[in-house]
mmJSON file of the N, C-alpha and C atoms, coordinates in Angstrom:
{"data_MODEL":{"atom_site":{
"group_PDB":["ATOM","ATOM","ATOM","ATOM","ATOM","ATOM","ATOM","ATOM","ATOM","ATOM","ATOM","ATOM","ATOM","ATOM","ATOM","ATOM","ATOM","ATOM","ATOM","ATOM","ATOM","ATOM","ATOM","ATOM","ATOM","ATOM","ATOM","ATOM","ATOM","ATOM","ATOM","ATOM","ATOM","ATOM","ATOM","ATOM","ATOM","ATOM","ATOM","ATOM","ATOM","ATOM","ATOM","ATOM","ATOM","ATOM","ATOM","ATOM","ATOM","ATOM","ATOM","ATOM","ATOM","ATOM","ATOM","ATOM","ATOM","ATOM","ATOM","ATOM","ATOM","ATOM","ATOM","ATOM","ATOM","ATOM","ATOM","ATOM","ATOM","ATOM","ATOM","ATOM","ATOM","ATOM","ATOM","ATOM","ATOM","ATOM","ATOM","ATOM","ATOM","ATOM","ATOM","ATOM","ATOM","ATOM","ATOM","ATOM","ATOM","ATOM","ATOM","ATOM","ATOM","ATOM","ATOM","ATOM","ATOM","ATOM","ATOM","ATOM","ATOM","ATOM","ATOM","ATOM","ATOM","ATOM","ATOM","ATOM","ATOM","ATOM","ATOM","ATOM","ATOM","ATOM","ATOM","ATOM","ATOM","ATOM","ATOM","ATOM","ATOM","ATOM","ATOM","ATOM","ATOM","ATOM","ATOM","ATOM","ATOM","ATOM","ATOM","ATOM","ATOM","ATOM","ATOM","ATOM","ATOM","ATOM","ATOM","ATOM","ATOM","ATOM","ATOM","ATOM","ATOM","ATOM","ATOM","ATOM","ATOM","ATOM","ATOM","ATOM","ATOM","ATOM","ATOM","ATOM","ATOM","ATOM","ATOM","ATOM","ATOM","ATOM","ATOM","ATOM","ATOM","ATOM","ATOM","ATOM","ATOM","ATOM","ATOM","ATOM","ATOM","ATOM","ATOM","ATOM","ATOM","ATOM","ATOM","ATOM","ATOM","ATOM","ATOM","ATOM","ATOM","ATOM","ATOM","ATOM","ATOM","ATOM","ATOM","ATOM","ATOM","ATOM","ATOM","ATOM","ATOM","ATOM","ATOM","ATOM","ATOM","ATOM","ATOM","ATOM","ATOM","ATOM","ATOM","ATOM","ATOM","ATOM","ATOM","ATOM","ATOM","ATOM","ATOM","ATOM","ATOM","ATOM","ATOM","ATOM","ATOM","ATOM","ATOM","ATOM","ATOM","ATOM","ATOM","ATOM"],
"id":[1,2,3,4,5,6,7,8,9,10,11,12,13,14,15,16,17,18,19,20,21,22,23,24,25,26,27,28,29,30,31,32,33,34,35,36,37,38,39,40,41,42,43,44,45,46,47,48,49,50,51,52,53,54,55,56,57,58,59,60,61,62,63,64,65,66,67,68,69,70,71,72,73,74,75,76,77,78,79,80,81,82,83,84,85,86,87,88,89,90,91,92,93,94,95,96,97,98,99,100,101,102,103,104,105,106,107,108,109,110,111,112,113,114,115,116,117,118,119,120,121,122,123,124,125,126,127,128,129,130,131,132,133,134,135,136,137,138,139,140,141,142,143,144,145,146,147,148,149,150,151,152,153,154,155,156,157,158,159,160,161,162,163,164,165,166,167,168,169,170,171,172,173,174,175,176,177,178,179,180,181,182,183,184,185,186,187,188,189,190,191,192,193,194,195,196,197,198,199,200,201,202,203,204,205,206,207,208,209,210,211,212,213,214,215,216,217,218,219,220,221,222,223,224,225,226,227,228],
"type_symbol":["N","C","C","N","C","C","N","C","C","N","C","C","N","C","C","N","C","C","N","C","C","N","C","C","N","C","C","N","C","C","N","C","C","N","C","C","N","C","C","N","C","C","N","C","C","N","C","C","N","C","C","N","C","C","N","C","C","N","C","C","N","C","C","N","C","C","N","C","C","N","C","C","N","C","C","N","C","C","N","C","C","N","C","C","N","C","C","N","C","C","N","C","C","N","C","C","N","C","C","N","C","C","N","C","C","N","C","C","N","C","C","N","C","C","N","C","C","N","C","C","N","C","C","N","C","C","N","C","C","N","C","C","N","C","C","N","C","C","N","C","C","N","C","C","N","C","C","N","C","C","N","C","C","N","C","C","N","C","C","N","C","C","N","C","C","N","C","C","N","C","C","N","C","C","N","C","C","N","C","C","N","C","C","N","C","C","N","C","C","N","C","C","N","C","C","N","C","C","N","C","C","N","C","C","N","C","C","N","C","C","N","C","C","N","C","C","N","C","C","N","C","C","N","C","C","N","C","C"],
"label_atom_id":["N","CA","C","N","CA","C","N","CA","C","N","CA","C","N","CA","C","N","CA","C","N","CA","C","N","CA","C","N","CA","C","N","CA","C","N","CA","C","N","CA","C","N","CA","C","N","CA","C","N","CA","C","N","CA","C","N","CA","C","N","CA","C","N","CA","C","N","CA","C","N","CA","C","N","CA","C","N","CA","C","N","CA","C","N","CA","C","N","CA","C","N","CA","C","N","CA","C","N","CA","C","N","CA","C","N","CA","C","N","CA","C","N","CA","C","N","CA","C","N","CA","C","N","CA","C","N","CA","C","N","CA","C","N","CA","C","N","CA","C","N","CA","C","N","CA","C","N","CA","C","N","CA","C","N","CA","C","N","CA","C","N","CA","C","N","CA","C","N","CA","C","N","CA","C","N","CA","C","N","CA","C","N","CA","C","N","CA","C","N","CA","C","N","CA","C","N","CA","C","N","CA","C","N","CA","C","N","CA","C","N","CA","C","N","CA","C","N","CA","C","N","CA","C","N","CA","C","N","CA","C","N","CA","C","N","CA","C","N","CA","C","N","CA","C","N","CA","C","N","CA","C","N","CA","C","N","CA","C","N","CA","C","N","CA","C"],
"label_alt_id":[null,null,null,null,null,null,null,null,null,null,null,null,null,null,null,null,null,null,null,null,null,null,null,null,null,null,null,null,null,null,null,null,null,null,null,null,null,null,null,null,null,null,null,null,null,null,null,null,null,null,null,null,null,null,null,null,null,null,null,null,null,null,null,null,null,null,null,null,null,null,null,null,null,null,null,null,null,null,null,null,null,null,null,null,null,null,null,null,null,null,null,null,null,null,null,null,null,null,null,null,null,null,null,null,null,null,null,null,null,null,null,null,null,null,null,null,null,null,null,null,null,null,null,null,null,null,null,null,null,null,null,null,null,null,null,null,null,null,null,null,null,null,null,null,null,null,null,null,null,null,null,null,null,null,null,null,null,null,null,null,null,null,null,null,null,null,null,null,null,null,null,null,null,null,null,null,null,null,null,null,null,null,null,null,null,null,null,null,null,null,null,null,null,null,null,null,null,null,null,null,null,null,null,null,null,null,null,null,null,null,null,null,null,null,null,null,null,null,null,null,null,null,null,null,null,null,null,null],
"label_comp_id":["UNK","UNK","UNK","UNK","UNK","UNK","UNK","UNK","UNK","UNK","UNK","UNK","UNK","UNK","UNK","UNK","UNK","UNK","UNK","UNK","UNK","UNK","UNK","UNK","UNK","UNK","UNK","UNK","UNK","UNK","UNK","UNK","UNK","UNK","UNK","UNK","UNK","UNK","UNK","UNK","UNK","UNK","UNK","UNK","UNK","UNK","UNK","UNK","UNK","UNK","UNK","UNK","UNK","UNK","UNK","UNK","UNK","UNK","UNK","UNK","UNK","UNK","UNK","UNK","UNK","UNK","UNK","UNK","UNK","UNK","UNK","UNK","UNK","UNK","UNK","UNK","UNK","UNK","UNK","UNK","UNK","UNK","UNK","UNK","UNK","UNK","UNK","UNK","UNK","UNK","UNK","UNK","UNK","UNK","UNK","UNK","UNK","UNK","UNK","UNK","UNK","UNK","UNK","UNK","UNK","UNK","UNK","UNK","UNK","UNK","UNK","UNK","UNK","UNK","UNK","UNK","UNK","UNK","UNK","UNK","UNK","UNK","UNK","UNK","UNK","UNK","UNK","UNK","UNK","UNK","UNK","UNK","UNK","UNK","UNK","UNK","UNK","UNK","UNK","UNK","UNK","UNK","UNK","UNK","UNK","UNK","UNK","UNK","UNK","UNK","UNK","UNK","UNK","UNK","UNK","UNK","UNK","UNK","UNK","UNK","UNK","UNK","UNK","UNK","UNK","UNK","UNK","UNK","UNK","UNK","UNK","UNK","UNK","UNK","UNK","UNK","UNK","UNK","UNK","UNK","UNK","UNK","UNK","UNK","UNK","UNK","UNK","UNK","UNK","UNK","UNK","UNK","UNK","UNK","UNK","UNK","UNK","UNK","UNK","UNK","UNK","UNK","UNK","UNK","UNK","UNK","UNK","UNK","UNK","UNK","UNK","UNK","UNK","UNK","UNK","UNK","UNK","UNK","UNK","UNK","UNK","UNK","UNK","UNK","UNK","UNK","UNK","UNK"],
"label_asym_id":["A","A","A","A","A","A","A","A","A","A","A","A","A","A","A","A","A","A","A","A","A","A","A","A","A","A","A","A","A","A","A","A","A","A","A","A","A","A","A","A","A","A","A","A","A","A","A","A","A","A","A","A","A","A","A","A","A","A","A","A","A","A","A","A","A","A","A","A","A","A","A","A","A","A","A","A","A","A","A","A","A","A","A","A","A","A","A","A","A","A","A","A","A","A","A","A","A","A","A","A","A","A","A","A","A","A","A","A","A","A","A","A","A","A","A","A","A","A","A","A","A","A","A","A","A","A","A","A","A","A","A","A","A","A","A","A","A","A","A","A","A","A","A","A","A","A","A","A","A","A","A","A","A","A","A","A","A","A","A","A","A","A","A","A","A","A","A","A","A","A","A","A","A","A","A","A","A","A","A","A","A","A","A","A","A","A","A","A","A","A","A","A","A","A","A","A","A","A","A","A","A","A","A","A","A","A","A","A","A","A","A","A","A","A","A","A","A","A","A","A","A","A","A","A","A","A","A","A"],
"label_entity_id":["1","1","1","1","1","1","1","1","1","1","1","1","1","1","1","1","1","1","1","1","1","1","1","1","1","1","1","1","1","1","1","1","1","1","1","1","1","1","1","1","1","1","1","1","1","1","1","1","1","1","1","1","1","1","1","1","1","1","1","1","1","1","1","1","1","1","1","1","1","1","1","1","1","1","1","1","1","1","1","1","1","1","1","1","1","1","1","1","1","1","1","1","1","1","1","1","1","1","1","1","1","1","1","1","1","1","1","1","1","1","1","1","1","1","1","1","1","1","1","1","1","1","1","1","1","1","1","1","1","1","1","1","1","1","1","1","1","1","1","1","1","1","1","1","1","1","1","1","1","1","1","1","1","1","1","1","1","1","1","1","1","1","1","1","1","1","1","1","1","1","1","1","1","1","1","1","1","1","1","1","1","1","1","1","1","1","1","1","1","1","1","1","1","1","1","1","1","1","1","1","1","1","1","1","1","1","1","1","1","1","1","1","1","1","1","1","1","1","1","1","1","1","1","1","1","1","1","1"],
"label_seq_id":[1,1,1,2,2,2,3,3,3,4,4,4,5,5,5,6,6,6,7,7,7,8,8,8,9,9,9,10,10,10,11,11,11,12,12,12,13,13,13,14,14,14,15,15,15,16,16,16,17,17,17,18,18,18,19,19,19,20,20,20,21,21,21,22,22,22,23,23,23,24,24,24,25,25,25,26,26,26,27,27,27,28,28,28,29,29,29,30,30,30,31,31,31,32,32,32,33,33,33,34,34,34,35,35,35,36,36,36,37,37,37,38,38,38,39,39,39,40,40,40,41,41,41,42,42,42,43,43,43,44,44,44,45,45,45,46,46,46,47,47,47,48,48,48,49,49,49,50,50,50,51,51,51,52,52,52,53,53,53,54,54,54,55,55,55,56,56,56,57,57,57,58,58,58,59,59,59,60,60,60,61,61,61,62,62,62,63,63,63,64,64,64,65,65,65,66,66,66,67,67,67,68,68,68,69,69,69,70,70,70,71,71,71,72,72,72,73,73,73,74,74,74,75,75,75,76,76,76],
"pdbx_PDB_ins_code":[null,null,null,null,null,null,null,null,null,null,null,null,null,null,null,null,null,null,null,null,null,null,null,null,null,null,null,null,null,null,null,null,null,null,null,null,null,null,null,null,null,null,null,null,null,null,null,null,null,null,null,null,null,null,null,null,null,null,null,null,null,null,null,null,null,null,null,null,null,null,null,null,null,null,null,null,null,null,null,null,null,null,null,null,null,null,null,null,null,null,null,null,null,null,null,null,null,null,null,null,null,null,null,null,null,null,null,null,null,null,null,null,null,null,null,null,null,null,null,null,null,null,null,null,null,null,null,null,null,null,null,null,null,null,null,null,null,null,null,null,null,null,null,null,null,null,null,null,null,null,null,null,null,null,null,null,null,null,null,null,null,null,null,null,null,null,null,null,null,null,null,null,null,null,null,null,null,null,null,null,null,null,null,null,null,null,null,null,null,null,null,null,null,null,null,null,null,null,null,null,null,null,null,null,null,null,null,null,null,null,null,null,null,null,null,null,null,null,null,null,null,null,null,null,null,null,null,null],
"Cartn_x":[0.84,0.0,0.882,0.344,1.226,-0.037,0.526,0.371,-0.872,-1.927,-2.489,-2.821,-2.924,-3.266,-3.846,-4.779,-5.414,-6.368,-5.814,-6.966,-6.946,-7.488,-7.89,-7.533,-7.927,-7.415,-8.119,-9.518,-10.181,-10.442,-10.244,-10.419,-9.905,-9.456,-8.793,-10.214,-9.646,-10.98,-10.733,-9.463,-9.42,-7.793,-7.346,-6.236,-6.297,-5.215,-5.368,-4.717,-4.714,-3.906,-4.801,-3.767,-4.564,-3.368,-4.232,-2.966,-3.116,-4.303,-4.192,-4.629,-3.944,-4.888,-4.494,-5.432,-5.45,-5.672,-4.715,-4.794,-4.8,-5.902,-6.523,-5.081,-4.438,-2.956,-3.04,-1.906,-2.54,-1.65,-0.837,-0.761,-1.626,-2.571,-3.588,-3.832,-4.467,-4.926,-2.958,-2.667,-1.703,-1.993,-2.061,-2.417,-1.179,-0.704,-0.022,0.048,0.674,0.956,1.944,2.169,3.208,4.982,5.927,6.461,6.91,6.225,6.008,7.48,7.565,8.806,8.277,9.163,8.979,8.182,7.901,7.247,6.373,6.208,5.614,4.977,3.673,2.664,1.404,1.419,0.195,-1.018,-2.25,-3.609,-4.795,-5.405,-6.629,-7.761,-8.571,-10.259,-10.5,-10.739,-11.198,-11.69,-11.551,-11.559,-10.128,-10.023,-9.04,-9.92,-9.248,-9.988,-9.363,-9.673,-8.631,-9.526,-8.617,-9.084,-10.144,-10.831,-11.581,-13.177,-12.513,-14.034,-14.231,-13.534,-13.146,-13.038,-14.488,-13.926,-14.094,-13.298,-13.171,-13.207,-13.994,-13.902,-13.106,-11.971,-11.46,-11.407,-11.037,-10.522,-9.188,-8.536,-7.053,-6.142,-5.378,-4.605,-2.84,-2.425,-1.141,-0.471,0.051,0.249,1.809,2.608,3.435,3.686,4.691,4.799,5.854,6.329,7.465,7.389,8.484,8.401,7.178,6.615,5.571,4.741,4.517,3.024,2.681,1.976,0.922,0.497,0.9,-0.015,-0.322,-1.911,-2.061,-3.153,-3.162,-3.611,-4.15,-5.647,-6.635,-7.79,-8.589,-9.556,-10.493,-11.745,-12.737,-13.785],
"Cartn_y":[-1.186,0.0,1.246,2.463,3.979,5.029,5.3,6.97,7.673,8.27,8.617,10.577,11.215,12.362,13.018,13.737,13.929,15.064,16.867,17.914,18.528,20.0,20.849,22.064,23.111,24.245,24.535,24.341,24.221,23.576,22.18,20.677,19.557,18.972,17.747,16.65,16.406,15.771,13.331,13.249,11.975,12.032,11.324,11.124,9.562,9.182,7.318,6.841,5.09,4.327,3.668,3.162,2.697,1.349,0.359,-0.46,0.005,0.93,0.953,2.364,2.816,4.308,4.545,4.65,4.962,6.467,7.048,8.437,8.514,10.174,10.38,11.296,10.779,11.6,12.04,13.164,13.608,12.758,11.673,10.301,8.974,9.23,8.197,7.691,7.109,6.416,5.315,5.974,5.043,4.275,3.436,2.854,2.928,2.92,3.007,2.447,1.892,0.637,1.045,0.26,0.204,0.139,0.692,0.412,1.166,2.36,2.781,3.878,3.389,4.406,5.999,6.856,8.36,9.418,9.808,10.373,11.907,12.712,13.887,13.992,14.201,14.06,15.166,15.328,16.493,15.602,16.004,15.393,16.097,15.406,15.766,15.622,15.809,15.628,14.181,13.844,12.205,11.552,10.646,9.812,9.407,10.021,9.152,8.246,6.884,5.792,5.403,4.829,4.501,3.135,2.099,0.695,0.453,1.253,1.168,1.219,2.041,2.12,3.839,4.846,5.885,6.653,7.144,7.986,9.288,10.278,11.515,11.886,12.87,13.473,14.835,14.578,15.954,16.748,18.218,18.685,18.857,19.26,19.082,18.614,18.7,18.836,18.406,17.935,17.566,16.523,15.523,14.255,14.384,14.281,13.613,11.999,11.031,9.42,10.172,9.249,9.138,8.389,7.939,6.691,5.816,6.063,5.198,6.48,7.227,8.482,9.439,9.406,10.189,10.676,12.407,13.734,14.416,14.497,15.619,16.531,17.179,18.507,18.716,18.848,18.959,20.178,20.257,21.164,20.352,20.504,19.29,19.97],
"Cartn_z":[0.0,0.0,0.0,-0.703,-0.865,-0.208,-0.237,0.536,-0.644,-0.817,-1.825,-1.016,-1.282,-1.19,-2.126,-2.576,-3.775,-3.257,-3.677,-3.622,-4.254,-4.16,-4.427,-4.308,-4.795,-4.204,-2.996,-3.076,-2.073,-0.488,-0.903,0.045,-0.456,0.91,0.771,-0.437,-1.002,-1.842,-1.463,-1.052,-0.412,0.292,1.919,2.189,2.579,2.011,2.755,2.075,2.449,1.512,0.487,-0.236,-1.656,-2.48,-2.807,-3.305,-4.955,-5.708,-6.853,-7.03,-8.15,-8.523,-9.969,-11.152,-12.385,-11.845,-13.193,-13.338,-14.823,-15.236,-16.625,-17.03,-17.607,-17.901,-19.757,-20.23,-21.466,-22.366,-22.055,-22.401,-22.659,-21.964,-21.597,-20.234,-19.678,-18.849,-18.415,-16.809,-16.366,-14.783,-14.55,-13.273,-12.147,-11.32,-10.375,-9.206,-8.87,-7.792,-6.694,-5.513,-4.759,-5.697,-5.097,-5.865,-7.321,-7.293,-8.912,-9.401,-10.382,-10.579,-10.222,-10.034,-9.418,-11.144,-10.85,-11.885,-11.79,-12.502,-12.381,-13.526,-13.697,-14.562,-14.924,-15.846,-16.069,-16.178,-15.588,-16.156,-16.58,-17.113,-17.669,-17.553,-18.418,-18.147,-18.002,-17.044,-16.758,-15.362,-15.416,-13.611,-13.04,-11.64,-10.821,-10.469,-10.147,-9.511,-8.245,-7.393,-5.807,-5.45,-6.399,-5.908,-6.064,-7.429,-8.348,-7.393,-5.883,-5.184,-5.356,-5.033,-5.32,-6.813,-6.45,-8.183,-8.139,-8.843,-8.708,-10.077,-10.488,-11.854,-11.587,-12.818,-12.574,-13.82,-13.874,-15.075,-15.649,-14.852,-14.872,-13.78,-13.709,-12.51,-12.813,-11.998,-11.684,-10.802,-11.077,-10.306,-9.957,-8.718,-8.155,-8.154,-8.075,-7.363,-7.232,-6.071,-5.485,-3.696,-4.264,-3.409,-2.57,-1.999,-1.325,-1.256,-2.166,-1.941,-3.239,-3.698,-4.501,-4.053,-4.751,-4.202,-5.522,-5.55,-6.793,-6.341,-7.316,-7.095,-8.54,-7.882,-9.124,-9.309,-10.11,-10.516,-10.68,-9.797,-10.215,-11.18],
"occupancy":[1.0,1.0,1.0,1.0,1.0,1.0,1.0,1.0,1.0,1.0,1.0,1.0,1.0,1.0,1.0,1.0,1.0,1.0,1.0,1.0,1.0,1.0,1.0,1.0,1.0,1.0,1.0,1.0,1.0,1.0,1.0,1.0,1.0,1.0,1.0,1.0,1.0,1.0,1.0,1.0,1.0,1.0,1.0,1.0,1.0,1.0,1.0,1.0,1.0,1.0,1.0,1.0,1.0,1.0,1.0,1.0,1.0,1.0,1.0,1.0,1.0,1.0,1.0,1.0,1.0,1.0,1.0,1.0,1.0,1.0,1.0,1.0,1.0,1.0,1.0,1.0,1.0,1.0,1.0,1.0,1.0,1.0,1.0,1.0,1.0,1.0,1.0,1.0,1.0,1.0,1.0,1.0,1.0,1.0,1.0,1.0,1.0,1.0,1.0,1.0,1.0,1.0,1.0,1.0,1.0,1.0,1.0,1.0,1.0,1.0,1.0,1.0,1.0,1.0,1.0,1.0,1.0,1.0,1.0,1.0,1.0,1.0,1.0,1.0,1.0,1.0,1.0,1.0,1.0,1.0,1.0,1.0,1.0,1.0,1.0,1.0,1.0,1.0,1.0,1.0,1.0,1.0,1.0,1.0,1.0,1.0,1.0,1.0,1.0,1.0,1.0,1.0,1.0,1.0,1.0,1.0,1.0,1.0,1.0,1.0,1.0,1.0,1.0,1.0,1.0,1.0,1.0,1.0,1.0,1.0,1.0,1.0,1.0,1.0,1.0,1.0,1.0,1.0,1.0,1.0,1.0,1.0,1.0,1.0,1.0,1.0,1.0,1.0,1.0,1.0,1.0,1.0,1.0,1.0,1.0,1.0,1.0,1.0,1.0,1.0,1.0,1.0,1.0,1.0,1.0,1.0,1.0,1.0,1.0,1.0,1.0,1.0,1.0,1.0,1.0,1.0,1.0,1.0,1.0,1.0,1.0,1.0,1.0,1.0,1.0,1.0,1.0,1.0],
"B_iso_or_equiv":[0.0,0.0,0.0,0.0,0.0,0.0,0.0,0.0,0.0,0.0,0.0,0.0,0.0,0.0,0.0,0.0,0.0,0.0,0.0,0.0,0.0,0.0,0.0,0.0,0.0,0.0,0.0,0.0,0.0,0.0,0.0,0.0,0.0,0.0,0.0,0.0,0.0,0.0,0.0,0.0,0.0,0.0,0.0,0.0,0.0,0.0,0.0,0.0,0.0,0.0,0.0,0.0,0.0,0.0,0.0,0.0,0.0,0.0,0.0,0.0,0.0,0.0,0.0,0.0,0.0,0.0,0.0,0.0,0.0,0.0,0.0,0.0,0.0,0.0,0.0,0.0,0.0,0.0,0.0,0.0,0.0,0.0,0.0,0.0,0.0,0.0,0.0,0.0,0.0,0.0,0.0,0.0,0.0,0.0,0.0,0.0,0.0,0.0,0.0,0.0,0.0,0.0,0.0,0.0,0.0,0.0,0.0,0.0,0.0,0.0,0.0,0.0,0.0,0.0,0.0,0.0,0.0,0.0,0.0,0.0,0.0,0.0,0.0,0.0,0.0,0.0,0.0,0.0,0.0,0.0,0.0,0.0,0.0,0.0,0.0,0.0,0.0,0.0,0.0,0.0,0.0,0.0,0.0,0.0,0.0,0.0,0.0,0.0,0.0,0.0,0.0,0.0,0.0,0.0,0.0,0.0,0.0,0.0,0.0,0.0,0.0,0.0,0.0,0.0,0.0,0.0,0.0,0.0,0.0,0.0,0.0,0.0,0.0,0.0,0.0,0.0,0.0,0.0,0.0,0.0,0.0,0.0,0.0,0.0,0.0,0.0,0.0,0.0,0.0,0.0,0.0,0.0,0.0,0.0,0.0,0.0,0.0,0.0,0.0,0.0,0.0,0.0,0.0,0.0,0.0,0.0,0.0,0.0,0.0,0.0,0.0,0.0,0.0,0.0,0.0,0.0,0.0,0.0,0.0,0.0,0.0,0.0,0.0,0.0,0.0,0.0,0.0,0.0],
"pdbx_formal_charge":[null,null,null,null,null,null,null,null,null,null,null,null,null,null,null,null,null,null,null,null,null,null,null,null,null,null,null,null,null,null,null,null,null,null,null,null,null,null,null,null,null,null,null,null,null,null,null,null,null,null,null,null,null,null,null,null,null,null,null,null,null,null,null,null,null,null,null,null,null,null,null,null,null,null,null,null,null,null,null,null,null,null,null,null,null,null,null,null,null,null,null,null,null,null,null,null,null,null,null,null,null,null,null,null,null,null,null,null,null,null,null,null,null,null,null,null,null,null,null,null,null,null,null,null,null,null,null,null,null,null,null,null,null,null,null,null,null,null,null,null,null,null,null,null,null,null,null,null,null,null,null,null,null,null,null,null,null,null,null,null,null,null,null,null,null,null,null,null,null,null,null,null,null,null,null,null,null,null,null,null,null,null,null,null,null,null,null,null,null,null,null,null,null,null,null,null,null,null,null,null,null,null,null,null,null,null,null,null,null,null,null,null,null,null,null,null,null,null,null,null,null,null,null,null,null,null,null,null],
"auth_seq_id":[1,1,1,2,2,2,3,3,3,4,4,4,5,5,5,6,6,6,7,7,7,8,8,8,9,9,9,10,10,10,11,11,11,12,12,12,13,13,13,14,14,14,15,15,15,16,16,16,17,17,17,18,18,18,19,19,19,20,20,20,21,21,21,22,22,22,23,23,23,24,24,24,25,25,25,26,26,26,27,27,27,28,28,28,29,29,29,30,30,30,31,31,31,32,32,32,33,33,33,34,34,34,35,35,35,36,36,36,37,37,37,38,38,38,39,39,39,40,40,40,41,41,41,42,42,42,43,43,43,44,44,44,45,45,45,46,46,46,47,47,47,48,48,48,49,49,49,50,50,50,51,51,51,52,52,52,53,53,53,54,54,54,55,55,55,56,56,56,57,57,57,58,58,58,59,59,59,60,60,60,61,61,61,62,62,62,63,63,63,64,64,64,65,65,65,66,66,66,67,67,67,68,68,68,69,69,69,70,70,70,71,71,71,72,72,72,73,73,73,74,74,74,75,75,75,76,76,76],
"auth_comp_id":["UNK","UNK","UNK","UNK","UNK","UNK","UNK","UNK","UNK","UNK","UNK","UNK","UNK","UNK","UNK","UNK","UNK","UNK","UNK","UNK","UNK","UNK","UNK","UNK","UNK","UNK","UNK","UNK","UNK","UNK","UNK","UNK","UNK","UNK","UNK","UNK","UNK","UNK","UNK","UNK","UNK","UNK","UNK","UNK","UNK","UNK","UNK","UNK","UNK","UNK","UNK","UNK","UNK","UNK","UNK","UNK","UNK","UNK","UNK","UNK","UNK","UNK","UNK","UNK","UNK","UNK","UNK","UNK","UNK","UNK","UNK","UNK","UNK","UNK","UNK","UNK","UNK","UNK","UNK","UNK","UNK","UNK","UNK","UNK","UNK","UNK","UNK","UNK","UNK","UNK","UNK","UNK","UNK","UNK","UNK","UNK","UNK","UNK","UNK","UNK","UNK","UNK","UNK","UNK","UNK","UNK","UNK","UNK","UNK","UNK","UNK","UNK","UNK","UNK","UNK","UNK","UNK","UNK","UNK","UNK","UNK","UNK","UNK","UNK","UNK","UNK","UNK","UNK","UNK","UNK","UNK","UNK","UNK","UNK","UNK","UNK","UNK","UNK","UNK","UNK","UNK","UNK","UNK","UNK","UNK","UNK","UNK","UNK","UNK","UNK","UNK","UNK","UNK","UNK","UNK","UNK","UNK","UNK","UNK","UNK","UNK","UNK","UNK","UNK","UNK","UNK","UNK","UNK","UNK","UNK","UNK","UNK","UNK","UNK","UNK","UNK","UNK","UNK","UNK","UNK","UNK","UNK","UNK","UNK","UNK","UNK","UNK","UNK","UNK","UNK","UNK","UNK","UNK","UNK","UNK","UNK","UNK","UNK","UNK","UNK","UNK","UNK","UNK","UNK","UNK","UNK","UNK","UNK","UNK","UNK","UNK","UNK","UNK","UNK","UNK","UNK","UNK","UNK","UNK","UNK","UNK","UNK","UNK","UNK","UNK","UNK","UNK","UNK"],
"auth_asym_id":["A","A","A","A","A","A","A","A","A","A","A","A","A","A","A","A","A","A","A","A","A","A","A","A","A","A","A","A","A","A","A","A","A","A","A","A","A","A","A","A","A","A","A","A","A","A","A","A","A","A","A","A","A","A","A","A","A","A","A","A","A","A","A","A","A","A","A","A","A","A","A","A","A","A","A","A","A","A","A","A","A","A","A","A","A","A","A","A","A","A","A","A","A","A","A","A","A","A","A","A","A","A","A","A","A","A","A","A","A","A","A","A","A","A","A","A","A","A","A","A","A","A","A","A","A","A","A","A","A","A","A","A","A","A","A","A","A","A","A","A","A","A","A","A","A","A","A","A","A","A","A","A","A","A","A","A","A","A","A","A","A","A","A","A","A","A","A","A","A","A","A","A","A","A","A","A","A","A","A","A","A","A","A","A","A","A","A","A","A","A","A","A","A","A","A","A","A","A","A","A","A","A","A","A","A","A","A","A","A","A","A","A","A","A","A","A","A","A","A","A","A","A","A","A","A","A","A","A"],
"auth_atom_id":["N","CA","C","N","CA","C","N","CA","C","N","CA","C","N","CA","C","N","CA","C","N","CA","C","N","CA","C","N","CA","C","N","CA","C","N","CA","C","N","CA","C","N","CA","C","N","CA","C","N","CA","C","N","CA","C","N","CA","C","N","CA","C","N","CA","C","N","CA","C","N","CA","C","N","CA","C","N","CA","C","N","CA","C","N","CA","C","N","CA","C","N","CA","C","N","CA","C","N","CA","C","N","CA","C","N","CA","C","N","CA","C","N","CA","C","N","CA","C","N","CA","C","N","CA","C","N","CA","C","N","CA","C","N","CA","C","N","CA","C","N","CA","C","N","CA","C","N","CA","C","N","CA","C","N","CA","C","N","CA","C","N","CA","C","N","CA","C","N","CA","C","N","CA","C","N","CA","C","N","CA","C","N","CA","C","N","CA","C","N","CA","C","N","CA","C","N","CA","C","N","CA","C","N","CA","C","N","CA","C","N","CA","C","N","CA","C","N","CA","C","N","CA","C","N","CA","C","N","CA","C","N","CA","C","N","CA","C","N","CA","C","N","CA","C","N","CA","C","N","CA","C","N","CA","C","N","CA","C","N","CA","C","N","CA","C"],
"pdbx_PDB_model_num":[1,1,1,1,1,1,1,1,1,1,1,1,1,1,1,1,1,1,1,1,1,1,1,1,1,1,1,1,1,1,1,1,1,1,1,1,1,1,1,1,1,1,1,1,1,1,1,1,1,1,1,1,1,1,1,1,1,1,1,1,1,1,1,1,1,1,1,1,1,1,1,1,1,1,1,1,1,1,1,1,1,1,1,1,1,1,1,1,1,1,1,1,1,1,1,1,1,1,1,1,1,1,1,1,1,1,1,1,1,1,1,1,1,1,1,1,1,1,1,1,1,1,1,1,1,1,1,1,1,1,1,1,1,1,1,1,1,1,1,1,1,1,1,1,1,1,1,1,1,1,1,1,1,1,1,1,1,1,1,1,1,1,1,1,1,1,1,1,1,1,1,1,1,1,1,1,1,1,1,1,1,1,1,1,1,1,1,1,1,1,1,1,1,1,1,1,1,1,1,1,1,1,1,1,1,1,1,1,1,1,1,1,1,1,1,1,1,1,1,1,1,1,1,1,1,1,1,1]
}}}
């Protein structure tokens, strides 16, 4: 399990752990696991998912990994 953090400018919109999280990237759709190489990512209009119970529609935003935690920062 990683670290997930995921808001807003506004509000925390989810904090917790998560063993999975797809993110809507302007690459496509990338899933993310424990473990994930470090990465910094732009996103787009789509769904985050968090263990496919968690769904968040966003418009843009911006993704962090690194090491055991995901933090982004979105526009819903």
């Amino acid at each position: 399990m990683f670290k997930v953090t995921l808001l807003t400018p506004k509000k925390e919109l989810y904090v917790g752990l998560a063993l999975k999280v797809v993110l809507p990237t302007e690459d496509g759709q990338i899933t993310v696991l424990e473990f994930h190489q470090p990465l910094l990512t732009r996103l787009q209009r789509g769904i985050i998912s968090i263990d496919d119970r968690w769904l968040f529609n966003v418009r843009d935003g911006i993704a962090r990994i690194s090491g055991f935690e995901l933090m982004g920062i979105v526009q819903t």
